[in-house]
Kinemage of the C-alpha trace (Angstrom):
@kinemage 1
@onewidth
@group {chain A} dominant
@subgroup {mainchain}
@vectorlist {calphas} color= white
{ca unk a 1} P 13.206 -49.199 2.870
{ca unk a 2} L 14.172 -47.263 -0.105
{ca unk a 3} L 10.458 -45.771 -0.044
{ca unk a 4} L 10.768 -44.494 3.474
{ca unk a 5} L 13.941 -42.765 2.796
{ca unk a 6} L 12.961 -41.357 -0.263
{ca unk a 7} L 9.684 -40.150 1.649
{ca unk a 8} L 11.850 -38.469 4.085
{ca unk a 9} L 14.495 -36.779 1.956
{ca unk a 10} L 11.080 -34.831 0.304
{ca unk a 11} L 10.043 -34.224 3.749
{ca unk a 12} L 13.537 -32.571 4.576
{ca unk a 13} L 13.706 -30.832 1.000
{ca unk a 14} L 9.303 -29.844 1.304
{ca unk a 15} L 10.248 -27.937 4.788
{ca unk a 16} L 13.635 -26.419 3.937
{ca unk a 17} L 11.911 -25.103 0.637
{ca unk a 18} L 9.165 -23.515 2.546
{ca unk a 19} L 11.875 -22.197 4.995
{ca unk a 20} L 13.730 -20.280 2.199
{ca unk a 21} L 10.086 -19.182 0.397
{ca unk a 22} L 8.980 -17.816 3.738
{ca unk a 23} L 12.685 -15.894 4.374
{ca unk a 24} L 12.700 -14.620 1.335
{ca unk a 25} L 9.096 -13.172 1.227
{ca unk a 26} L 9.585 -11.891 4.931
{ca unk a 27} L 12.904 -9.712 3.672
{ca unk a 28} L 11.550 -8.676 0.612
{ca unk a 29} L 8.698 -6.994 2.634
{ca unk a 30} L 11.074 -5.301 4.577
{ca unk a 31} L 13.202 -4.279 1.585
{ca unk a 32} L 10.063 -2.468 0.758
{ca unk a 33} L 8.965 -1.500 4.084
{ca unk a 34} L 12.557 0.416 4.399
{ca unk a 35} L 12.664 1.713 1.075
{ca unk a 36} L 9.059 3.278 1.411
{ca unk a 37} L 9.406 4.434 4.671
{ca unk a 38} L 7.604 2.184 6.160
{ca unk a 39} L 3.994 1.270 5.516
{ca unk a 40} L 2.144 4.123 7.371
{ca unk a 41} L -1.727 4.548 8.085
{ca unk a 42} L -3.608 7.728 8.091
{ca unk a 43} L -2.382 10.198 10.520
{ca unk a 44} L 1.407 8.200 11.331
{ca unk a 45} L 4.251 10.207 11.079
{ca unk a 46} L 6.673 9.438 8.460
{ca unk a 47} L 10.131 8.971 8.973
{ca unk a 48} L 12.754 11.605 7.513
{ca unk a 49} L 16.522 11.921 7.369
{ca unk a 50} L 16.670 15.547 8.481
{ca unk a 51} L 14.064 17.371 10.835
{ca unk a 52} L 14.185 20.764 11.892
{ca unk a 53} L 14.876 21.706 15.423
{ca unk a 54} L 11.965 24.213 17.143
{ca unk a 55} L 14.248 27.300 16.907
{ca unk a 56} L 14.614 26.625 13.011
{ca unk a 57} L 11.001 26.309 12.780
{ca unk a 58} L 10.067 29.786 14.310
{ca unk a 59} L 12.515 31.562 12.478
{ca unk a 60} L 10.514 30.200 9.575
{ca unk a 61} L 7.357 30.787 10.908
{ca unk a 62} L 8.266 34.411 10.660
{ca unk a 63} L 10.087 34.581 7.386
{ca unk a 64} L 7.822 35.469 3.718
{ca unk a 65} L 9.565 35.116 0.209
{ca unk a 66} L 10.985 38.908 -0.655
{ca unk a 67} L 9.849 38.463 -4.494
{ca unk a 68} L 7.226 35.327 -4.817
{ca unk a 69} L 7.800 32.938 -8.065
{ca unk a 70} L 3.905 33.409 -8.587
{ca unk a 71} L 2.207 36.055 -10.355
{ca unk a 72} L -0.873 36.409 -7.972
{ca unk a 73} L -2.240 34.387 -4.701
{ca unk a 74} L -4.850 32.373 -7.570
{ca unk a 75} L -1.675 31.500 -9.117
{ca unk a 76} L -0.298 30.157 -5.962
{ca unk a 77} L -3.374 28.597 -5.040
{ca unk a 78} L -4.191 27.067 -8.263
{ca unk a 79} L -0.556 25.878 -8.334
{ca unk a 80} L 0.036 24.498 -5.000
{ca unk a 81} L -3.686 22.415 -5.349
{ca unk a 82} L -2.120 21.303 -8.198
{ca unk a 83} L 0.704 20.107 -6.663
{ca unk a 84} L -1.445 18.232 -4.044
{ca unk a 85} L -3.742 16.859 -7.001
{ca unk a 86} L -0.339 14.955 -8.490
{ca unk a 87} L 1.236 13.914 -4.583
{ca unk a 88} L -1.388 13.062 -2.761
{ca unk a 89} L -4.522 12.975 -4.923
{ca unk a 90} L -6.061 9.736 -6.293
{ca unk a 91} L -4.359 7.679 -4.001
{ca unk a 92} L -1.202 9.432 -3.510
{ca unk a 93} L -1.567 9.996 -0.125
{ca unk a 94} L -0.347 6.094 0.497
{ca unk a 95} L 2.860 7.120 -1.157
{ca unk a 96} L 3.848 10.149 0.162
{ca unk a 97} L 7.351 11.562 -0.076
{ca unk a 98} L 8.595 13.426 2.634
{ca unk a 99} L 11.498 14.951 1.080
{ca unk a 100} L 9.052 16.521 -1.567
{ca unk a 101} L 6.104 17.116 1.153
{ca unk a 102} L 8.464 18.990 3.655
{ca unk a 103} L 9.734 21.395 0.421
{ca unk a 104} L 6.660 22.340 -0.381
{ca unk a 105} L 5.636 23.147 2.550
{ca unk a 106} L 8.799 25.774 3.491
{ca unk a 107} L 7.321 26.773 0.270
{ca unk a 108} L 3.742 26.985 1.511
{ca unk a 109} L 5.259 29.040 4.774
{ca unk a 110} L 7.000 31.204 3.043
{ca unk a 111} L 4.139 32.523 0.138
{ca unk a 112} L 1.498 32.478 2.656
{ca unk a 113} L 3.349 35.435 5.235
{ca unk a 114} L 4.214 36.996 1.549
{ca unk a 115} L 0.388 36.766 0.382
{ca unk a 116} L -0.942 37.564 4.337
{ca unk a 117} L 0.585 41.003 4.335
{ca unk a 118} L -0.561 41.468 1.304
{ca unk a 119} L -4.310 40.394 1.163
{ca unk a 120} L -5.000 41.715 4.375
{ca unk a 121} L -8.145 43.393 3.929
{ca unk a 122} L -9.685 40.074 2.962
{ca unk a 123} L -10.137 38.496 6.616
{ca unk a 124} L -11.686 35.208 5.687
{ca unk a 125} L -8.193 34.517 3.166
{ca unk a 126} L -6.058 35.773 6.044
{ca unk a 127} L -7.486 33.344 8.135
{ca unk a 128} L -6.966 30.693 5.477
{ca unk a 129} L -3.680 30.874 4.586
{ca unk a 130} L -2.864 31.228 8.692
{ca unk a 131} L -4.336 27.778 8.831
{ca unk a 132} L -2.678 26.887 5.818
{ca unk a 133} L 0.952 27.874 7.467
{ca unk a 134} L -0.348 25.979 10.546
{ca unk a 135} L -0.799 22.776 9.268
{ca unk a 136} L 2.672 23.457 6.923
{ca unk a 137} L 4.349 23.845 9.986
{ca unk a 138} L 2.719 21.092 11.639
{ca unk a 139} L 3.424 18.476 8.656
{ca unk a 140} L 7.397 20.108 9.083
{ca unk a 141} L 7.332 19.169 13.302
{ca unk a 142} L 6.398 16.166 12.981
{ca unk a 143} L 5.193 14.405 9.150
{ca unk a 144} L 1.702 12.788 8.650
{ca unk a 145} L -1.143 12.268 6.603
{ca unk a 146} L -3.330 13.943 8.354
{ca unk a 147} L -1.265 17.480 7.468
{ca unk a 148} L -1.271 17.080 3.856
{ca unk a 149} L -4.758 15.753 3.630
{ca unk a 150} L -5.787 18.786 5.623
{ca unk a 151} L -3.351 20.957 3.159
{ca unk a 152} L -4.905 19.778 0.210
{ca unk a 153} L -8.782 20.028 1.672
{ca unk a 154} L -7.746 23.434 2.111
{ca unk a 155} L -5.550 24.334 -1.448
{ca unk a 156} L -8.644 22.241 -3.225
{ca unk a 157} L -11.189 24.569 -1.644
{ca unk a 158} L -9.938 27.945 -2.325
{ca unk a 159} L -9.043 27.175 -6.111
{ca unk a 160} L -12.750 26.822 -6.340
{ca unk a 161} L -13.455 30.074 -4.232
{ca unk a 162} L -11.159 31.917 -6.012
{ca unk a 163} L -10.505 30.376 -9.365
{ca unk a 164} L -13.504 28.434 -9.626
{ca unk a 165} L -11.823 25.469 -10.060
{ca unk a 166} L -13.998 22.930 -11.953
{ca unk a 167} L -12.305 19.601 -11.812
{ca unk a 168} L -13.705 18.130 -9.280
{ca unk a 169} L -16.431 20.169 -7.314
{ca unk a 170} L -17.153 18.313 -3.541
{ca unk a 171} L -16.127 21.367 -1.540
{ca unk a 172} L -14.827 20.207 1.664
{ca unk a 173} L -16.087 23.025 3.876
{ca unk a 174} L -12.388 23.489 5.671
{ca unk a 175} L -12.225 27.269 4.538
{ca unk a 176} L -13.383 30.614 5.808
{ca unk a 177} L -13.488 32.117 2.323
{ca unk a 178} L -16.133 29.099 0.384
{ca unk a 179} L -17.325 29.008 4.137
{ca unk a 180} L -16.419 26.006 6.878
{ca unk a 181} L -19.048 23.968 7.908
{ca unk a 182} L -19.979 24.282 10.925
């Protein structure tokens, strides 16, 4: 008799231990899951504390930095691809912050209009940095991979086309200046 109990009283103790392993592994994961963001997969939005309304984002659309913190547009490029090398680069893009993301991108808006009045007799880096503000503006409306991978393709690709960037040399064909493919 005393075997039988005792066989029970594991059995109670086996499943309410497995109950507590499996609640605590389930809210862990969604500890992390909330403080990431959520787990996201290529091209899902991530999810932000602030967002800009449509009016706010066609007033900045329009707007260009009065004095840019770069000394030249290969400064900015070279600077920006940079940027995307450390965020998004090497596996980065799994870990994306949007605070950080949407910042530099008001930052991308804003130098490209500056740097698009002024290199406008180069069509192919007009068209560029047009695209470039695009996908800015896109990753601003609504937050995803798939902007800042495209950002990056494009920032990677004309540091090589303009400061023949050497540190990695796949050219992703994205560009009118180093040529899109086609």
């Amino acid at each position: 008799m005393k075997t039988k109990s005792l066989v029970v009283w594991l059995g109670i103790a086996t499943i309410l231990t497995l109950a507590l392993t499996a609640y605590y592994i389930f809210s862990l994961d969604n500890e992390v899951k909330s403080t990431q963001g959520g787990f996201m997969s290529e091209g899902e939005a991530i999810e932000r504390d602030e967002s800009l309304s449509a009016e706010e984002l066609r007033e900045l659309e329009a707007k260009a930095v009065s004095s840019p913190q770069f000394g030249s547009i290969q400064e900015f490029i070279s600077n920006t691809h940079g940027f995307y090398n450390e965020t998004a680069g090497y596996g980065g893009i799994n870990h994306l912050n949007d605070n950080v993301q949407s910042e530099k991108s008001v930052e991308i808006i804003l130098h490209s209009n500056y740097y698009i009045d002024r290199e406008a007799e180069n069509k192919d880096l007009v068209k560029d940095l047009k695209d470039i503000k695009q996908y800015a503006l896109n990753y601003l409306e609504k937050p995803g991979v798939k902007h800042v991978k495209s950002l990056h393709r494009y920032f990677h690709d004309l540091d090589i086309a303009l400061n023949k960037y050497k540190g990695y040399d796949k050219v992703w064909g994205v560009t009118e200046l180093q040529g899109k493919e086609r």
